[in-house]
N, C-alpha and C positions, 0 to 999 in steps of 0.2 A: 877318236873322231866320232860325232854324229852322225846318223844317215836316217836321211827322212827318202823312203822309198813310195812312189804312186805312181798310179797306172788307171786306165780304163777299168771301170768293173770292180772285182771286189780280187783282182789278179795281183794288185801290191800285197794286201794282207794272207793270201795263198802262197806265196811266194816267201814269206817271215815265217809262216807256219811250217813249208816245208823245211826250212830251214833250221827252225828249233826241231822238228824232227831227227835232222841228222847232224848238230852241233851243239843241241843244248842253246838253254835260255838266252835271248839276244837284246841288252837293255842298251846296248849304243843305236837300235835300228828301230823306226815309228814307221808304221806303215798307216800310208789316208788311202779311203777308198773315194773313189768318184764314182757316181753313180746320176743315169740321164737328169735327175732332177735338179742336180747342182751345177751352178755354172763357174765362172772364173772368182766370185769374191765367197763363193763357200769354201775353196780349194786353198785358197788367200787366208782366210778363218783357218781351215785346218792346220796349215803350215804352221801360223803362227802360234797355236794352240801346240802342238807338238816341238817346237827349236826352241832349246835353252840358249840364250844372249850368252856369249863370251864362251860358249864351246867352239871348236873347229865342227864346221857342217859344212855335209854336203845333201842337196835333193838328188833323188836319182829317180827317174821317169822313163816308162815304157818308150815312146814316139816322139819324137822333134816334130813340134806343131799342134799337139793336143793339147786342149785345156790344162793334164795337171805340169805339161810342159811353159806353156805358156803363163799358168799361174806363178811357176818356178823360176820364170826369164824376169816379174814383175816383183815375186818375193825379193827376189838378186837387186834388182834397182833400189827397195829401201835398206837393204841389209848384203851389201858389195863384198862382206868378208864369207857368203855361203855361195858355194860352188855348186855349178848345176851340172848335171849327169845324163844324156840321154842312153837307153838301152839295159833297160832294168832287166834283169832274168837269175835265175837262181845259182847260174856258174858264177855271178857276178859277186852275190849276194854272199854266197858261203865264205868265199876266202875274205873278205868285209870283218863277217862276225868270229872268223878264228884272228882276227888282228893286222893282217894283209894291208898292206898301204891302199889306195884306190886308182893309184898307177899302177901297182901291180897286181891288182886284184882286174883292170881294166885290161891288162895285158895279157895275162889268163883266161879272161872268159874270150880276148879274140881269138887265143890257139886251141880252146874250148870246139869250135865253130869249125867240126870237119867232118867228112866222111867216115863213115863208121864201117871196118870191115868184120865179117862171120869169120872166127880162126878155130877151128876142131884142132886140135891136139898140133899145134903152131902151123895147120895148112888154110892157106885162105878157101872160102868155098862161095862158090858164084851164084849170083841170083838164080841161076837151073839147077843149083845142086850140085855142081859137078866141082870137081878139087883142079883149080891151078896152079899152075905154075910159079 
């Protein structure tokens, strides 16, 4: 599968970059950047500049309601067989390019999304430092 990833700012192609850092080269993943001088039909240009016709594609965008989302809801009306993605981020991204379906790469990055505890030597230790229970 294709994955065309954008986001605000230059955060899609930081996001592929981290990612080829810690997975190696990723040629099923195009990142567009958006940036304030472009509006909805530069994003429209890029999409289509990046999707090969007759691959499985999916867009995957930062926010529900942004331009590169909203360019990706208008990409979808001429081209029904590409899937759109809100909630781009790097837990997302990595199991993506080792091969991870995008349901389950979508279901990993939600249990991704927790509480991170301090553990010294398997003892939890609390925001004063002090070791609980």
């Amino acid at each position: 599968m294709d994955y065309i990833i954008a986001a605000h700012g230059r955060y899609a192609q930081e996001v592929k970059n981290s990612c080829q850092m810690i997975t190696g080269q990723t040629t099923n993943i195009k990142a567009v950047t958006f940036t304030e001088e472009m509006g909805v039909k530069d994003v429209l240009e890029a999409y289509a500049a990046v999707y090969s016709p007759g691959n499985e594609t999916a867009i995957i965008v930062d926010v529900v309601g942004g331009t590169p989302c909203n360019a990706a809801q208008m990409f979808h009306a001429k081209h029904p067989e590409v899937k759109v993605v809100s909630g781009l981020s790097l837990g997302l991204i990595i199991p993506l390019s080792l091969g991870e379906t995008l349901e389950g790469a979508m279901l990993g990055a939600q249990e991704n999304i927790q509480f991170v505890e301090l553990k010294v030597n398997n003892t939890i230790i609390s925001d004063d430092g002090e070791e609980e229970d």
